[in-house]
Biotite code that builds the C-alpha atoms (Angstrom):
import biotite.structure as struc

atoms = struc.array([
    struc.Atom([-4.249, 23.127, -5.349], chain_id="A", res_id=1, res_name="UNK", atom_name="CA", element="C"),
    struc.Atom([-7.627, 22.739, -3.685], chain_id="A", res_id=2, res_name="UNK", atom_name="CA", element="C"),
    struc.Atom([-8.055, 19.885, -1.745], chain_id="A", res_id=3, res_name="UNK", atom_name="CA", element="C"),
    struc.Atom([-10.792, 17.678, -1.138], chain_id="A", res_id=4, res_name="UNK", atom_name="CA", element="C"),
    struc.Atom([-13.519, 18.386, 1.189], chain_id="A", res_id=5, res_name="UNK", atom_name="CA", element="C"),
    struc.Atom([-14.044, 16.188, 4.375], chain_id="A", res_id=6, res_name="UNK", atom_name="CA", element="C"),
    struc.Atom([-15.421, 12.868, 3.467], chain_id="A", res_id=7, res_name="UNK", atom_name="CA", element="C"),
    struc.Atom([-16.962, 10.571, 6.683], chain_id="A", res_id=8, res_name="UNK", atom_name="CA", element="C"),
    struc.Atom([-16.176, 7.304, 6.888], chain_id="A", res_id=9, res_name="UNK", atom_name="CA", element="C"),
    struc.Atom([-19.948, 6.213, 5.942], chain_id="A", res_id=10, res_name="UNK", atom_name="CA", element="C"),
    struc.Atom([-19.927, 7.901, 2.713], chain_id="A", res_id=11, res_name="UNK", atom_name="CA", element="C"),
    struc.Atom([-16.193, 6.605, 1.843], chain_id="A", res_id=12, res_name="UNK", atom_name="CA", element="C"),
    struc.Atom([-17.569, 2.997, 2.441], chain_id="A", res_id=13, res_name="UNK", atom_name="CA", element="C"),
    struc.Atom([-20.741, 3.811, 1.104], chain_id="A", res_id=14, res_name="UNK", atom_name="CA", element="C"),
    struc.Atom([-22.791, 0.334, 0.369], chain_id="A", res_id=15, res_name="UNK", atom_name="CA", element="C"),
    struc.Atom([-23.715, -0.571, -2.914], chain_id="A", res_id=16, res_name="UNK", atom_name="CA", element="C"),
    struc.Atom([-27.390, -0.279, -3.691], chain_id="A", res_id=17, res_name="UNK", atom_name="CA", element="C"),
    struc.Atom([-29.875, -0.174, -6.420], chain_id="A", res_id=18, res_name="UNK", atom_name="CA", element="C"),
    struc.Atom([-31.578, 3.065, -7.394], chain_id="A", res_id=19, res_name="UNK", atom_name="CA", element="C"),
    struc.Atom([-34.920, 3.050, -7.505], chain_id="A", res_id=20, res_name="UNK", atom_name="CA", element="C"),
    struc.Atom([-35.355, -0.874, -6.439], chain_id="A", res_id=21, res_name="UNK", atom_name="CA", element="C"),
    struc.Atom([-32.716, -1.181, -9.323], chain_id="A", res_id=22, res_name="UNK", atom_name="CA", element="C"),
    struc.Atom([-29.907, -4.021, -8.154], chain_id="A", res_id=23, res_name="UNK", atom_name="CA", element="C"),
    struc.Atom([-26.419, -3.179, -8.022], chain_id="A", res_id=24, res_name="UNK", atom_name="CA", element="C"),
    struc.Atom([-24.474, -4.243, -10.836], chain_id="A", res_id=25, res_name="UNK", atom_name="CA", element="C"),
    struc.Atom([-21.906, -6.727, -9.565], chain_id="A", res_id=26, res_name="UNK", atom_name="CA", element="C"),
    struc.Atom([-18.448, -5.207, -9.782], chain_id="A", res_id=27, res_name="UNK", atom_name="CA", element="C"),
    struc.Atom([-19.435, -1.920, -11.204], chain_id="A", res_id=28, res_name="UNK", atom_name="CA", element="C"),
    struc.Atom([-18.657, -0.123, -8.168], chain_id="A", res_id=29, res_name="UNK", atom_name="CA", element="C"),
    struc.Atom([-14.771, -1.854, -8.012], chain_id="A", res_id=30, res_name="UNK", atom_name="CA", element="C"),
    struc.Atom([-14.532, -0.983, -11.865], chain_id="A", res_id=31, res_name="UNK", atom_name="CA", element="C"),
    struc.Atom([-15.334, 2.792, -11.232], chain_id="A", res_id=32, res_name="UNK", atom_name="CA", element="C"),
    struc.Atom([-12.935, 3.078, -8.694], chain_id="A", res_id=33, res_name="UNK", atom_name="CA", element="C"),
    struc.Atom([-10.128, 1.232, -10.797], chain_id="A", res_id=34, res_name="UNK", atom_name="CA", element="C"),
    struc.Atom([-10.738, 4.429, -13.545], chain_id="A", res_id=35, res_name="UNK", atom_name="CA", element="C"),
    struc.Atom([-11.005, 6.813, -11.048], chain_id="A", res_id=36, res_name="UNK", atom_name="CA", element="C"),
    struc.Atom([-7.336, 6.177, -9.683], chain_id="A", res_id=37, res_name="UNK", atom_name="CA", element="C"),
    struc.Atom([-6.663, 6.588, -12.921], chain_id="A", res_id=38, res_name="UNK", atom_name="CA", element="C"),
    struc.Atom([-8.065, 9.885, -13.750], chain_id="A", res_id=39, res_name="UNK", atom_name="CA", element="C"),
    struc.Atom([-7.638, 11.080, -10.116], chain_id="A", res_id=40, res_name="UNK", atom_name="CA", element="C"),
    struc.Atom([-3.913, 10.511, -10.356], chain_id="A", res_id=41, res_name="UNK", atom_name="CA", element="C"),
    struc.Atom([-3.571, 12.045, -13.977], chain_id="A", res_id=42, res_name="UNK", atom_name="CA", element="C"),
    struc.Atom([-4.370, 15.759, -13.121], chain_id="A", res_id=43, res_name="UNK", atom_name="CA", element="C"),
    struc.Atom([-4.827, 17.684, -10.007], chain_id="A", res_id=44, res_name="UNK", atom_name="CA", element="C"),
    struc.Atom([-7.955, 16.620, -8.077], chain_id="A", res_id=45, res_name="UNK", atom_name="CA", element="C"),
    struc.Atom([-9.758, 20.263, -8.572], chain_id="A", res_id=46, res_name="UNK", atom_name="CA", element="C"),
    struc.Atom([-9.849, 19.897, -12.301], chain_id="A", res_id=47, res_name="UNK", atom_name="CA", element="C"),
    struc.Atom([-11.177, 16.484, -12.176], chain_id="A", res_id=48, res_name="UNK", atom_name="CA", element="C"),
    struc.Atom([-14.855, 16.492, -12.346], chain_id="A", res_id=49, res_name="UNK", atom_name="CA", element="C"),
    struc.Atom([-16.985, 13.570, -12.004], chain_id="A", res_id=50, res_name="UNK", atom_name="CA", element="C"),
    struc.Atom([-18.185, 13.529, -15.534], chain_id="A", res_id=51, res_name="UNK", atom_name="CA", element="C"),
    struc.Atom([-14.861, 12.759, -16.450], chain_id="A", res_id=52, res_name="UNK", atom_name="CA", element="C"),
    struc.Atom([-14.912, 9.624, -14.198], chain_id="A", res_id=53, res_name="UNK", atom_name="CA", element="C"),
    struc.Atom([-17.949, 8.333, -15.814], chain_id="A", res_id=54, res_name="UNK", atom_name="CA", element="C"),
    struc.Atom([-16.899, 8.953, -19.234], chain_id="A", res_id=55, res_name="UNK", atom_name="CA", element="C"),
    struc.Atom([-14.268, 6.819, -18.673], chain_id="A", res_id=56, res_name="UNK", atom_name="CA", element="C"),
    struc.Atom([-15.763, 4.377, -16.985], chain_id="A", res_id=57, res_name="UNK", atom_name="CA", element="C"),
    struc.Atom([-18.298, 4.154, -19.859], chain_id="A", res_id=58, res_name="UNK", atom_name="CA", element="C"),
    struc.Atom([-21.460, 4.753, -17.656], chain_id="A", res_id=59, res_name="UNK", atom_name="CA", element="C"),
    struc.Atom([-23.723, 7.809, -16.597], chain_id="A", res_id=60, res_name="UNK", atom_name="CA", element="C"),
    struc.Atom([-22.683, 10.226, -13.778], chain_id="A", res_id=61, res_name="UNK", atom_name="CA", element="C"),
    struc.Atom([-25.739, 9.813, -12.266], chain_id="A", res_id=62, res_name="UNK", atom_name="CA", element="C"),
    struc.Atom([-24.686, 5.886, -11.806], chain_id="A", res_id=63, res_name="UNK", atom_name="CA", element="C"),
    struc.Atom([-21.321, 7.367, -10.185], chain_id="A", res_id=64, res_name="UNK", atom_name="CA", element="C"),
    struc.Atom([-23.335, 9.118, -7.765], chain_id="A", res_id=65, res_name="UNK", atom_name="CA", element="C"),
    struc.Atom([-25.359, 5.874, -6.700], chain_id="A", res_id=66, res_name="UNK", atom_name="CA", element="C"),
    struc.Atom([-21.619, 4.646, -5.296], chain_id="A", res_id=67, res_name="UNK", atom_name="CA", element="C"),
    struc.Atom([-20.118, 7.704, -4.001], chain_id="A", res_id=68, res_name="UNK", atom_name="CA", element="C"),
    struc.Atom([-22.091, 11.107, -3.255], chain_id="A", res_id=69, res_name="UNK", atom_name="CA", element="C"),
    struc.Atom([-19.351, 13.285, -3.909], chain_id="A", res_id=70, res_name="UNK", atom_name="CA", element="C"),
    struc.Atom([-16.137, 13.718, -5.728], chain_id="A", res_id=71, res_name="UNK", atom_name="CA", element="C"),
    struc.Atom([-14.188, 14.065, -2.384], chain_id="A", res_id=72, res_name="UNK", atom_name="CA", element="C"),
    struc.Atom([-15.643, 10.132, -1.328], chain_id="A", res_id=73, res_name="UNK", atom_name="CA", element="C"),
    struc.Atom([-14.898, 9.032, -4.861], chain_id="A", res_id=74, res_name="UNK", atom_name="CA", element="C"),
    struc.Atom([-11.029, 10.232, -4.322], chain_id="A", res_id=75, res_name="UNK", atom_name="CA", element="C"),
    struc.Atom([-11.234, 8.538, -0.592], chain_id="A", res_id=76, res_name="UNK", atom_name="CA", element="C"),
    struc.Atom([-12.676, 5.651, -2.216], chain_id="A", res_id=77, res_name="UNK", atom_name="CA", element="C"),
    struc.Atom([-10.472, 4.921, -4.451], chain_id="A", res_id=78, res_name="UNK", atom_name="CA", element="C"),
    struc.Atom([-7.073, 5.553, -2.526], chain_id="A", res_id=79, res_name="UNK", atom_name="CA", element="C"),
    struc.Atom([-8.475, 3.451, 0.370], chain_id="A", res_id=80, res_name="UNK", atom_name="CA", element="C"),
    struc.Atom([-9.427, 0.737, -1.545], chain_id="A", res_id=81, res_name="UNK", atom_name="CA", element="C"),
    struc.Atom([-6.052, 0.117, -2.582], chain_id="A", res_id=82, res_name="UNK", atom_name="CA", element="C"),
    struc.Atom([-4.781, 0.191, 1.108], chain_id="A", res_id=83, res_name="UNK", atom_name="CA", element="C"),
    struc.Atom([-7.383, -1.977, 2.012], chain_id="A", res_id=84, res_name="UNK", atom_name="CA", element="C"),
    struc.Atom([-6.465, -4.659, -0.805], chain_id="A", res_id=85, res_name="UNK", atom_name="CA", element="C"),
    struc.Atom([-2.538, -4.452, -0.223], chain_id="A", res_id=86, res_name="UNK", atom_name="CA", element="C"),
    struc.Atom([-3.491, -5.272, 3.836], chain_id="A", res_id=87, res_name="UNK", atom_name="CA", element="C"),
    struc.Atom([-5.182, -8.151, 2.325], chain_id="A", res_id=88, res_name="UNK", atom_name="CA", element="C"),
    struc.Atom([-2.348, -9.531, 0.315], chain_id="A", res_id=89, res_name="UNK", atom_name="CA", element="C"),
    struc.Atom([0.448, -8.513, 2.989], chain_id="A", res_id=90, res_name="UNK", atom_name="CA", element="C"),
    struc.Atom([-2.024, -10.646, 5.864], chain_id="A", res_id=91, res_name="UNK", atom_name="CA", element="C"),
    struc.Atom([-1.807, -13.644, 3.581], chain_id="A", res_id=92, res_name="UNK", atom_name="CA", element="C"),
    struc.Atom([1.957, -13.250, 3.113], chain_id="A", res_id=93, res_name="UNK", atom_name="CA", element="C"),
    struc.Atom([2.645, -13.014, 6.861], chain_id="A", res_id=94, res_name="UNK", atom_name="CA", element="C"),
    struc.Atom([0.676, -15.918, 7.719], chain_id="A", res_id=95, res_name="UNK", atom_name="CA", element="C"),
    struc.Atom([2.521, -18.172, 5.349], chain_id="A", res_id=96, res_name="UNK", atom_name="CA", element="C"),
    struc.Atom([5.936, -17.534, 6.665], chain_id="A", res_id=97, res_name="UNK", atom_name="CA", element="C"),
    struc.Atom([7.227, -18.367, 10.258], chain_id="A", res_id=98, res_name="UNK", atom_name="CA", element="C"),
    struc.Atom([10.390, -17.816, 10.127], chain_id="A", res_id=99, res_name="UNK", atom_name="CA", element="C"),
    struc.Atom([10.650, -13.660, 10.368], chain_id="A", res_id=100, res_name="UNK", atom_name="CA", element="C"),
    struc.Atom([13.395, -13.247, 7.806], chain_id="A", res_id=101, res_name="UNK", atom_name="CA", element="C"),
    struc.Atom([11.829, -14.959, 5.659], chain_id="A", res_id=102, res_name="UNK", atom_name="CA", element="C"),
    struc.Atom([8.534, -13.517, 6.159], chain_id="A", res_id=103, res_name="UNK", atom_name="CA", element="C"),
    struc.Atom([10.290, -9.852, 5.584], chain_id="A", res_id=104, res_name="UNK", atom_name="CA", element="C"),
    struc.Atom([11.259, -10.980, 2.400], chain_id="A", res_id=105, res_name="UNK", atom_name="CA", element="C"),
    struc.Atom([8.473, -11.969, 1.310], chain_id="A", res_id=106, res_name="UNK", atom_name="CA", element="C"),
    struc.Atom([6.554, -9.050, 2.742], chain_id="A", res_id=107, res_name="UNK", atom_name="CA", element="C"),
    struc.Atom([9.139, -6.869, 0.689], chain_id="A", res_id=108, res_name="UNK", atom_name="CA", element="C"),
    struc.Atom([8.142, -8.771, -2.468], chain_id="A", res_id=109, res_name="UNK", atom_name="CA", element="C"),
    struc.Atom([4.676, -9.083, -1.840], chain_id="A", res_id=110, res_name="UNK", atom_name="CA", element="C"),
    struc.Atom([4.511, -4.455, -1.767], chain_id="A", res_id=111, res_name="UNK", atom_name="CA", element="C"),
    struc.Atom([6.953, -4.336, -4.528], chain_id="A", res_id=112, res_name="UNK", atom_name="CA", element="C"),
    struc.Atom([4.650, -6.656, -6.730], chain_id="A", res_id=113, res_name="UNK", atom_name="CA", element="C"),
    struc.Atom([1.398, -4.672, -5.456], chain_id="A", res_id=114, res_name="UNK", atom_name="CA", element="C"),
    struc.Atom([3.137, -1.305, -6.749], chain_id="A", res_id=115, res_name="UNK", atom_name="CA", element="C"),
    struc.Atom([5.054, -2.568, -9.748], chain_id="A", res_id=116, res_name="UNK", atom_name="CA", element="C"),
    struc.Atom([2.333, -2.751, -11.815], chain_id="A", res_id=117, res_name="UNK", atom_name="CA", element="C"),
    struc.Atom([0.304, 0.208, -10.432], chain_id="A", res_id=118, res_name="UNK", atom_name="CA", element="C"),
    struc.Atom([1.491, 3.319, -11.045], chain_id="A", res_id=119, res_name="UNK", atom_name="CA", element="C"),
    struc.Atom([-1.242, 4.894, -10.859], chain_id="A", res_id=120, res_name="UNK", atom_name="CA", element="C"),
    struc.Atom([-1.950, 4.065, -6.858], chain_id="A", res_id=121, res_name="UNK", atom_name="CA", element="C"),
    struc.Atom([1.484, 4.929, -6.380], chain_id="A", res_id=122, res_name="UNK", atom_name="CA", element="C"),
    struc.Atom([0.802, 8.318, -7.851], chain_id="A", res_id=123, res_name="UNK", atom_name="CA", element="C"),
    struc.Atom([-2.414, 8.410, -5.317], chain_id="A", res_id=124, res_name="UNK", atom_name="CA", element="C"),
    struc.Atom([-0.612, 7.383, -2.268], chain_id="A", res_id=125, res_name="UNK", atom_name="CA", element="C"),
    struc.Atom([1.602, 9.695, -2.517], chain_id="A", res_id=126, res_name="UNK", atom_name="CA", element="C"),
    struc.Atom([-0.085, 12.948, -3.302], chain_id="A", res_id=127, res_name="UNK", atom_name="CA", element="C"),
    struc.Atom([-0.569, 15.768, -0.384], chain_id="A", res_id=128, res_name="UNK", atom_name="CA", element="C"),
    struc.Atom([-4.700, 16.195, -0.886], chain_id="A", res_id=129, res_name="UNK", atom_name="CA", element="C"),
    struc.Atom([-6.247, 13.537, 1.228], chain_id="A", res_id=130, res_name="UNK", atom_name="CA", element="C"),
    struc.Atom([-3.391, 13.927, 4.124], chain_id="A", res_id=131, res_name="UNK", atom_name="CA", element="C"),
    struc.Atom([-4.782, 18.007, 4.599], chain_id="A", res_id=132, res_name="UNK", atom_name="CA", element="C"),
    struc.Atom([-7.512, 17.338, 6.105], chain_id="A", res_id=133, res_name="UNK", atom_name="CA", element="C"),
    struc.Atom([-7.446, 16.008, 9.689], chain_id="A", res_id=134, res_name="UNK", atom_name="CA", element="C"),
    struc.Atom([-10.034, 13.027, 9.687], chain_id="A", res_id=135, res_name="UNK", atom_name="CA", element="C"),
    struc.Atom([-8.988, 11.863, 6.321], chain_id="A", res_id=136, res_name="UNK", atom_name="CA", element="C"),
    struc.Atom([-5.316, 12.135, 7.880], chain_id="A", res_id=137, res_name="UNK", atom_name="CA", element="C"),
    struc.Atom([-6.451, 9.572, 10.351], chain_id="A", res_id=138, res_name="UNK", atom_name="CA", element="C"),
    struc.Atom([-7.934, 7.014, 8.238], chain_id="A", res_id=139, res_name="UNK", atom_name="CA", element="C"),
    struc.Atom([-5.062, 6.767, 6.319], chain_id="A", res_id=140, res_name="UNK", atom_name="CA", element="C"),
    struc.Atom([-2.669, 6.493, 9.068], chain_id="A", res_id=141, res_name="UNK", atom_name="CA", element="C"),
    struc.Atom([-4.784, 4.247, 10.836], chain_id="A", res_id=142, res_name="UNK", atom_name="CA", element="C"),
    struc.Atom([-4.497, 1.243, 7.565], chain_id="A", res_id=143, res_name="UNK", atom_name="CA", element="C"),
    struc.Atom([-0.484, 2.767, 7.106], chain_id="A", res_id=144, res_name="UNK", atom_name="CA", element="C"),
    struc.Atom([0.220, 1.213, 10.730], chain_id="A", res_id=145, res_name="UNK", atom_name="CA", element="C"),
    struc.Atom([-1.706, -1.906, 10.139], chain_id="A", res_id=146, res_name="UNK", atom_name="CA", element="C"),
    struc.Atom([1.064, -3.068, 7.667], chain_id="A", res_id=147, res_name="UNK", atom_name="CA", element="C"),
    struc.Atom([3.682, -1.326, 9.323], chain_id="A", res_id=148, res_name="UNK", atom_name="CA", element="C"),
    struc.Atom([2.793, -3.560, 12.140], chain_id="A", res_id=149, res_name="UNK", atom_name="CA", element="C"),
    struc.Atom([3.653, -6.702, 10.220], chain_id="A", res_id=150, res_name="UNK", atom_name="CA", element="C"),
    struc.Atom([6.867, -5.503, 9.832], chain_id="A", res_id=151, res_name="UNK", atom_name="CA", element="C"),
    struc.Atom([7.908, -4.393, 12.983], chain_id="A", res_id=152, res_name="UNK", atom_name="CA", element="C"),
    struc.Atom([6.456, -7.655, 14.430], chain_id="A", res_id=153, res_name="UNK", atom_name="CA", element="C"),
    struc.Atom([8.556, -9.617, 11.996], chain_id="A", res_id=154, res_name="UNK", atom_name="CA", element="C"),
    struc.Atom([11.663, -7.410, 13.014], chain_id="A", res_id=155, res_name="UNK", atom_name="CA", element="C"),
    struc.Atom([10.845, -7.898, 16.815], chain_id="A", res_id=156, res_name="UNK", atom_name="CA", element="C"),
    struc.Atom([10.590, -11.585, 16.455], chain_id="A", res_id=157, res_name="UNK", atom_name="CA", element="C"),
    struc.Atom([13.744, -11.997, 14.398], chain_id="A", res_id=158, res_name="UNK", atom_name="CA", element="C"),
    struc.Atom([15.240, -10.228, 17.320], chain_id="A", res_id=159, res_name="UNK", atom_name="CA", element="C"),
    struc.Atom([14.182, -12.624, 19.900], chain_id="A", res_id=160, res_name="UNK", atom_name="CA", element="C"),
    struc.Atom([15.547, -14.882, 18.049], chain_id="A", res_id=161, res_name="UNK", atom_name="CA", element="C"),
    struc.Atom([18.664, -14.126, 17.610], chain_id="A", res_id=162, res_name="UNK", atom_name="CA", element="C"),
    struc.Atom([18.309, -13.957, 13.479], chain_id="A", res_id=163, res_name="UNK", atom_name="CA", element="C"),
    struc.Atom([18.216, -10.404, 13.471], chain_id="A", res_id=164, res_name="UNK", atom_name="CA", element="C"),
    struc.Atom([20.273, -7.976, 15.364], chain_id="A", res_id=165, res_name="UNK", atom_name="CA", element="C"),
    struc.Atom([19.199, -4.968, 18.105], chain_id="A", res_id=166, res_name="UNK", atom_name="CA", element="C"),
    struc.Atom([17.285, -2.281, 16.530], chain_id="A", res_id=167, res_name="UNK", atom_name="CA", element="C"),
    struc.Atom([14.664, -0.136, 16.892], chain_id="A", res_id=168, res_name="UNK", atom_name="CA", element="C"),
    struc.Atom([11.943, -2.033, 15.343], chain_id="A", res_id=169, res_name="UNK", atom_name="CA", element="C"),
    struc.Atom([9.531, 1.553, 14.394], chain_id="A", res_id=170, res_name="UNK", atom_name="CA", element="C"),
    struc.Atom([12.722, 3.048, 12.912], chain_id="A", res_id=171, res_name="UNK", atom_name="CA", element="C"),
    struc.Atom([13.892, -0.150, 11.044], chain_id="A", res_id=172, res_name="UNK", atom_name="CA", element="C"),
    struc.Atom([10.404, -0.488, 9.755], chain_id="A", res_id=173, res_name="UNK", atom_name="CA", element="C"),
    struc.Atom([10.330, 2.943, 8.832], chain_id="A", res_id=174, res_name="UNK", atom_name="CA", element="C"),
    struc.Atom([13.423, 2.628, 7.062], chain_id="A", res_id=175, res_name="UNK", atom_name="CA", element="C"),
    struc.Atom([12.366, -0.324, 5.196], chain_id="A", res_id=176, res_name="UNK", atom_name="CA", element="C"),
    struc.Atom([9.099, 1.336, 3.727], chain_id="A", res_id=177, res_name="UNK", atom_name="CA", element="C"),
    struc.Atom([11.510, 4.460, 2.614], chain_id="A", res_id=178, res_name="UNK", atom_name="CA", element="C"),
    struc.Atom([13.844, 1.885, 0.631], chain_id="A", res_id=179, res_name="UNK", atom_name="CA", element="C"),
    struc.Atom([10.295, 0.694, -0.901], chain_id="A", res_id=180, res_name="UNK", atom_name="CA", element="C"),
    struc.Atom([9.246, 4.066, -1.741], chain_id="A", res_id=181, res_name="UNK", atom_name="CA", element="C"),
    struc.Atom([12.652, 4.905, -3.181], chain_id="A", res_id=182, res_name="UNK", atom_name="CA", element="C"),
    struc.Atom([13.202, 1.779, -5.344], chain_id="A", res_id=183, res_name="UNK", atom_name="CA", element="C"),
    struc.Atom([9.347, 2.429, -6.433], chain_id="A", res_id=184, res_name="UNK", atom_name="CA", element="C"),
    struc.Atom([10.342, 5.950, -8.043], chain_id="A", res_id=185, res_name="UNK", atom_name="CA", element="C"),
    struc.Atom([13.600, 5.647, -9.133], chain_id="A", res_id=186, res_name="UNK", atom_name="CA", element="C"),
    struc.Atom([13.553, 2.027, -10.496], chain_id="A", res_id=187, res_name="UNK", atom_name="CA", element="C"),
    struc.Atom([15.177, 1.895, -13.974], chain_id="A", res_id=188, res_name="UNK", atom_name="CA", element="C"),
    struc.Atom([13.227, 0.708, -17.026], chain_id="A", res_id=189, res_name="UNK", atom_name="CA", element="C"),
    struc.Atom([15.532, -2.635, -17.306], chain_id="A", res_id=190, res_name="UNK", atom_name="CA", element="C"),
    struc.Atom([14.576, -2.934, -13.655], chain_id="A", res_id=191, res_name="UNK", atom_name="CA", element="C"),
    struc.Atom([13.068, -6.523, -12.753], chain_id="A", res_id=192, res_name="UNK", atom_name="CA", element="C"),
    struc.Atom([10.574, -7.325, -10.207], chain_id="A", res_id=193, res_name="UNK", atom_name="CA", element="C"),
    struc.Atom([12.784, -9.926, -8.414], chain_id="A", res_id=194, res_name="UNK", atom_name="CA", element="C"),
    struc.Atom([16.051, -7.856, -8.806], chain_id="A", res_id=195, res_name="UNK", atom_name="CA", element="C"),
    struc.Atom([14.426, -5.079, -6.882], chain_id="A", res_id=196, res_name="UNK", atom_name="CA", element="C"),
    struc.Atom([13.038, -7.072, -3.873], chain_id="A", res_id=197, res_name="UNK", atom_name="CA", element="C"),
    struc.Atom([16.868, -8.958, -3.664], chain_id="A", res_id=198, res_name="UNK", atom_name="CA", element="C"),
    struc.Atom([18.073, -5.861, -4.124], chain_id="A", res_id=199, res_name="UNK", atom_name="CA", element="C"),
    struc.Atom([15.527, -3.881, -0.847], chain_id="A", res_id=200, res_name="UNK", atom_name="CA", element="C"),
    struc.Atom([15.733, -7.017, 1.329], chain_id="A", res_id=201, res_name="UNK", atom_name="CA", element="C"),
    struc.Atom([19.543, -7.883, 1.086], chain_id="A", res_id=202, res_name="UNK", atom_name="CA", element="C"),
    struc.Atom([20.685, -4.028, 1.543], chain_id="A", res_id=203, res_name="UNK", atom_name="CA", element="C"),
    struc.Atom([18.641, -4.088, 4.441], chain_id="A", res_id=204, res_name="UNK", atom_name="CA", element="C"),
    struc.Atom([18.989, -7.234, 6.563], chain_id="A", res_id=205, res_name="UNK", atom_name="CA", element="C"),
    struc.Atom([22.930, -6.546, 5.462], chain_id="A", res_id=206, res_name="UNK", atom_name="CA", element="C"),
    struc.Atom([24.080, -3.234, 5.094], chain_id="A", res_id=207, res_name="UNK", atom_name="CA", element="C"),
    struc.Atom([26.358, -1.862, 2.571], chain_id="A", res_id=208, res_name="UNK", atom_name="CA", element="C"),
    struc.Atom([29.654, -2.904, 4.487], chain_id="A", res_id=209, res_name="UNK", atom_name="CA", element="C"),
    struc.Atom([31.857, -5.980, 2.889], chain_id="A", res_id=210, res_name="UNK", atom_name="CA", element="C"),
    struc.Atom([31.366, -9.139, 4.610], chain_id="A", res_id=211, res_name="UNK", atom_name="CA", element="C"),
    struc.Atom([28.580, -7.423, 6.733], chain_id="A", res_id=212, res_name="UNK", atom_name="CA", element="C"),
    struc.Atom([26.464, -10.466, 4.676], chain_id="A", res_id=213, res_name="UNK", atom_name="CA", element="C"),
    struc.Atom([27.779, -13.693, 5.674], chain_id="A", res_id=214, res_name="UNK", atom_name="CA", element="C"),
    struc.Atom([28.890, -12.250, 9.800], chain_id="A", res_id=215, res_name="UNK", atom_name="CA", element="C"),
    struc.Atom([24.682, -12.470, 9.505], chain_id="A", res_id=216, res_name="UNK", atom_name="CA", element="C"),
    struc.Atom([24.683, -15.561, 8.184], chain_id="A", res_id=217, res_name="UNK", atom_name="CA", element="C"),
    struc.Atom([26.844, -16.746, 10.669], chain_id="A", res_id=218, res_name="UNK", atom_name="CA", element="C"),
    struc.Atom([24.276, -15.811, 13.664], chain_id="A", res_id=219, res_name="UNK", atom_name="CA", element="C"),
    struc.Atom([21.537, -17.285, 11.405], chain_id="A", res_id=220, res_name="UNK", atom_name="CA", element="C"),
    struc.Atom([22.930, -20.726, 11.503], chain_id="A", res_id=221, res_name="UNK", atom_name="CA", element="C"),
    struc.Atom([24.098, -20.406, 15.671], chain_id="A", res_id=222, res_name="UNK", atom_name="CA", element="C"),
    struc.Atom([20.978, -19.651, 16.606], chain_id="A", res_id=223, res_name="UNK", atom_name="CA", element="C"),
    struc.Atom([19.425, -22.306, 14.493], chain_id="A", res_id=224, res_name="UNK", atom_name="CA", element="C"),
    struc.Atom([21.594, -24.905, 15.791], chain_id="A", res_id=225, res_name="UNK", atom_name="CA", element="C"),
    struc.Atom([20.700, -23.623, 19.586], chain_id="A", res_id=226, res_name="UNK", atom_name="CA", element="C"),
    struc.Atom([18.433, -26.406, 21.717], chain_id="A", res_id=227, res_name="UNK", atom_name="CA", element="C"),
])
C-alpha cells in the first residue's frame, strides 16, 4: 500500500481563504473533511483520488484544492481534525470532574461516545499510512499524549488520594486506552453506549477477581472520611 507523502504542519492546518478575492464559504472546509474520512477510510489511500472527495462532497476539485494542496494534507487533515476535536471534548470533561474516579469515568464515556458513532475515524485512527512517515509520526503522537495525559493525571491523583491503588500510571493509562480500543472493535450489535463505558470503567478500577469491587469501595469511603 503506498503511503502518503510528507505533509508539513502549515499545509495540514492550511487557513481557509478565498480564491481569487473569493470569501471562504463558512464550514465548507469542516464539511470536506467530514466526507473525506469517509472516503479515505473506505479504500486504501492510493486509490483514492481527490476527485472522488469532491464528488462526494458535491463541489469542484479545484475548491478542494483551495483547503488542502494535496491529497496527503487532505488525509492529515482529516485524521487530525478528529484528534483535535476529541482533545476538545475530553478538556471539557476533565474540568468538570474533581474527584479522579469520577473524572475517569467520565473520560471513559466521553471517548466511547466520540467513537460510537464514528466509525469511520475509528477506521482512520487506526490505519498504518500516516504513522510511516516520521514527521507525521510525531504529530500524531504529540495530540495521542495530550489525552493520555488526562488520564494518567487522573490516575496519579486518585493515587494520592488514597481512592486508587499503586500503579504505574503510563502503563495503567495505556491499558485503559487498549480496553477502549478493544470494546470499540469487538462491541456486539445489541451493545449499548452506557453498558460499554460500565462495562471499561468497572473492569478496570476493579479487576476481574470476586469481591475485588467493594475491598475498593471500602478504601473509597476511609479515605473520604480521613480529616
Amino acid at each position: 500500500m503506498a503511503h502518503p507523502r510528507e505533509a508539513t504542519a502549515a499545509q495540514i492546518d492550511r487557513p481557509e481563504r478565498g480564491s481569487r478575492g473569493r470569501p471562504a464559504i463558512p464550514g465548507l472546509r469542516e464539511r470536506i473533511l467530514e466526507v473525506a474520512g469517509r472516503v479515505f477510510a473506505s479504500q486504501p489511500f492510493d486509490r483514492v483520488h481527490i476527485d472522488d472527495v469532491a464528488t462526494a462532497a458535491g463541489v469542484a476539485k479545484g475548491t478542494v484544492y483551495r483547503y488542502f494542496p494535496s491529497k496527503e494534507a487532505l488525509y492529515l487533515a482529516a485524521l487530525f481534525h478528529g484528534i483535535d476535536e476529541l482533545q476538545g471534548r475530553l478538556l471539557d470533561v476533565a474540568a468538570a470532574q474533581p474527584d479522579p474516579v469520577a473524572r475517569l469515568r467520565a473520560l471513559v464515556a466521553e471517548m466511547l461516545q466520540f467513537f460510537w458513532g464514528r466509525d469511520v475515524f475509528f477506521l482512520l485512527l487506526h490505519r498504518s499510512d500516516v504513522r510511516h512517515d516520521q514527521r507525521n509520526m510525531q504529530q500524531w503522537l504529540r495530540r495521542r499524549e495530550r489525552f493520555a495525559q488526562l488520564i494518567s493525571k487522573a490516575l496519579e491523583e486518585g493515587i494520592a488520594r488514597g481512592t486508587i491503588r499503586q500503579v504505574d500510571p503510563y502503563l495503567a493509562t495505556e491499558a485503559l486506552l487498549g480496553m477502549l480500543r478493544g470494546v470499540h472493535r469487538y462491541r456486539a450489535a445489541h451493545d449499548t453506549l452506557g453498558d460499554a463505558a460500565r462495562a471499561v470503567t468497572d473492569l478496570f478500577l476493579h479487576g476481574v477477581a470476586a469481591g475485588t469491587q467493594e475491598a475498593t469501595e471500602r478504601r473509597r469511603r476511609c479515605a473520604q472520611s480521613r480529616p
